[in-house]
N, C-alpha and C positions, 0 to 999 in steps of 0.2 A: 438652104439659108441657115445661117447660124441666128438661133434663139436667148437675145440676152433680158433675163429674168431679173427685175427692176429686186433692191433691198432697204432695207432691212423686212424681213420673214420671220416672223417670231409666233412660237416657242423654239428657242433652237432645235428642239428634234426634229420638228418640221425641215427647216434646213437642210440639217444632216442625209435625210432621208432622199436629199436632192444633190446628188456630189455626182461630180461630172458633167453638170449643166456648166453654161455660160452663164454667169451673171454680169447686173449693173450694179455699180456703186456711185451712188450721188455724194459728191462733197459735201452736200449741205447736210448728208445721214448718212454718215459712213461707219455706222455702226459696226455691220458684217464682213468688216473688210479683209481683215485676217483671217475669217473663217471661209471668205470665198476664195481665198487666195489658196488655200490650203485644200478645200475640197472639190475647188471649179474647174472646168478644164480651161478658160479664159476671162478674163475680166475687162468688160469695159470702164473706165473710170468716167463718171459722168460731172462734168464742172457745174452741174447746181444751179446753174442760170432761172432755170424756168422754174424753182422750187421755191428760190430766191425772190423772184418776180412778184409771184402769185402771192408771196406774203409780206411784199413792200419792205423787204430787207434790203440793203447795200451788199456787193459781192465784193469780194478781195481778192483778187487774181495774186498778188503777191504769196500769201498762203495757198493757194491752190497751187502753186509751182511748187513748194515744199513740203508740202503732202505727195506730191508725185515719185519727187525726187527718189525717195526709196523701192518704189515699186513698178515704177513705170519701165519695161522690160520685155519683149518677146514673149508667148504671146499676148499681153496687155496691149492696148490703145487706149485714147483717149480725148474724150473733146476738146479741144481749144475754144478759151475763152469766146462767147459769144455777145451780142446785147438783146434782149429780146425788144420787136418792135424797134430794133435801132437802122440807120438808112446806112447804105452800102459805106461808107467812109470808117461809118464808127467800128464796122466788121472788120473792115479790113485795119485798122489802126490793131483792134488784137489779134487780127493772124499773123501781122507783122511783128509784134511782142510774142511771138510763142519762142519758147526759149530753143536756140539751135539744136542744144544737144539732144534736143525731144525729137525731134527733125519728122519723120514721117513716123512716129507712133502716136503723133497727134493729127486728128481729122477735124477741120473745119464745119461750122452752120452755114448752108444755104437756108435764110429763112424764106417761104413759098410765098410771100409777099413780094422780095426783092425782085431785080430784075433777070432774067434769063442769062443775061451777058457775064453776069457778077457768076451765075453758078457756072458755066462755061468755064469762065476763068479761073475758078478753084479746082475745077475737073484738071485745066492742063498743069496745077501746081502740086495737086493732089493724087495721092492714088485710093484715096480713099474720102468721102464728103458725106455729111451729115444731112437730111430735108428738118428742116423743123418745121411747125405748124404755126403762125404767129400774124398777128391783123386782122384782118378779114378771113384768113384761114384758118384761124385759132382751134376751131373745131372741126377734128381729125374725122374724117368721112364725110361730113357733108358734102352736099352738091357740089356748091362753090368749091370746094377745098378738092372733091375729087376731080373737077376741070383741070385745074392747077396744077394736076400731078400728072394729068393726061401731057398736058404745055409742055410741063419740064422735057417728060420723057421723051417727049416728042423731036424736044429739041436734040437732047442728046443721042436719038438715032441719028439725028441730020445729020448733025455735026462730025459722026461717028465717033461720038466718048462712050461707048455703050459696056468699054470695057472697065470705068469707075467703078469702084464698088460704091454703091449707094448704099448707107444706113437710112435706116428708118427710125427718126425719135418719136416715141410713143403709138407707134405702129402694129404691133406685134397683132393686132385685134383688125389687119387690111392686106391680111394675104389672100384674099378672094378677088381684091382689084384689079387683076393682072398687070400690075406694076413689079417689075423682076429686082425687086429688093434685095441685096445677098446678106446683110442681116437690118435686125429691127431689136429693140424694147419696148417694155410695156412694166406696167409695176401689177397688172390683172393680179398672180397669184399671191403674192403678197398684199392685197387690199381684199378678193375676194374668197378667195379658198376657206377661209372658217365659215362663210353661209354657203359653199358649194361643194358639201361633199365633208369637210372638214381636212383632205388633205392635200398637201402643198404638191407633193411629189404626182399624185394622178393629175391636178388639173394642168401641172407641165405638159406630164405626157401629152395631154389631148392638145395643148397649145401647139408642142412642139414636133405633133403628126402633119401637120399642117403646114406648105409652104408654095411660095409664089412660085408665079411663070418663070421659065428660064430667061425669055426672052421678050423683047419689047414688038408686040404690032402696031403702027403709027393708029393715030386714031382722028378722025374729023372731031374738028374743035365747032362744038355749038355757039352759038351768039353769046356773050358773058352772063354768066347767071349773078344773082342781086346775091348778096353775104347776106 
């Protein structure tokens, strides 16, 4: 599973001391961009949505495509505009705005609220789909939220899309689920690493010895649990 390591990481030595990792870059903090780009071995470029949300800001997709423009390139990807808590219509209005020329180096939000069918359908357009956590699944592990992930998968053995790559948004800290994620983020070393250790570079390591199952075993879905 590829490990992408949420940014901005500061004091930059810390950084430094991490080259060769995959990082994230959020639009809404795209502080490190240049220096991930320079020392990472991929970048995911992350469109900010849920940073956005969280502090009742307005997004602008229009600069998000011009921020891209420069850098968005093999092996870079990147998310396509999302809405958080927004109902299948409003997703699909900006997957359908992602600019052509981005074509498959941008990966769509299934958010685990929506319906199964909506993520199905991104799976046959996609080679690549994003889970986010958002409604009643807002929080990443709980009960509820881990049912949800059991449904998705579930579905997508049926269906036989097992060979999507599924990201994981804010995941990195749910590779014990056995949900066969082929990569995830998490922002853990850059929020926690000064009370843990103090350094950015060891608590990757330990993040990034760690990874999910290869593969999906279906799993009996319990009666719905209360969010």
């Amino acid at each position: 599973m590829i490990h992408y390591h949420g940014t901005p990481i500061t004091p930059k030595a810390q950084i430094l001391r991490m080259v060769g990792r995959h990082f994230c870059v959020s639009f809404a903090h795209p502080y490190d961009l240049k220096r991930c780009l320079e020392i990472g071995q991929s970048v995911m470029f992350d469109n900010g949505a849920f940073s956005m949300f969280t502090k009742g800001k307005a997004t602008n997709w229009t600069e998000y495509y011009r921020w891209l423009a420069p850098v968005l390139a093999p092996p870079h990807w990147a998310v396509i505009p999302d809405v958080i808590d927004g109902s299948v219509d409003q997703q699909r209005e900006l997957v359908q705005q992602w600019p052509q020329e981005y074509g498959h180096l941008g990966a769509p939000v299934w958010h685990l609220g929506l319906s199964i069918d909506w993520l199905l359908e991104l799976c046959d357009r996609f080679p690549r789909v994003c889970f986010g956590s958002a409604g009643q699944y807002w929080n990443v592990g709980a009960p509820v939220w881990c049912q949800r992930m059991d449904e998705a998968f579930n579905a997508l053995h049926r269906s036989q899309r097992q060979n999507t790559w599924i990201h994981g948004l804010r995941m990195l800290g749910q590779m014990d689920g056995g949900w066969p994620l082929a990569s995830a983020d998490s922002t853990n070393v850059a929020q926690n690493f000064k009370r843990d250790g103090g350094c950015a570079e060891c608590k990757a390591d330990r993040i990034d010895s760690v990874n999910p199952a290869l593969w999906w075993e279906p799993r009996a879905i319990q009666q719905k649990l209360i969010a």
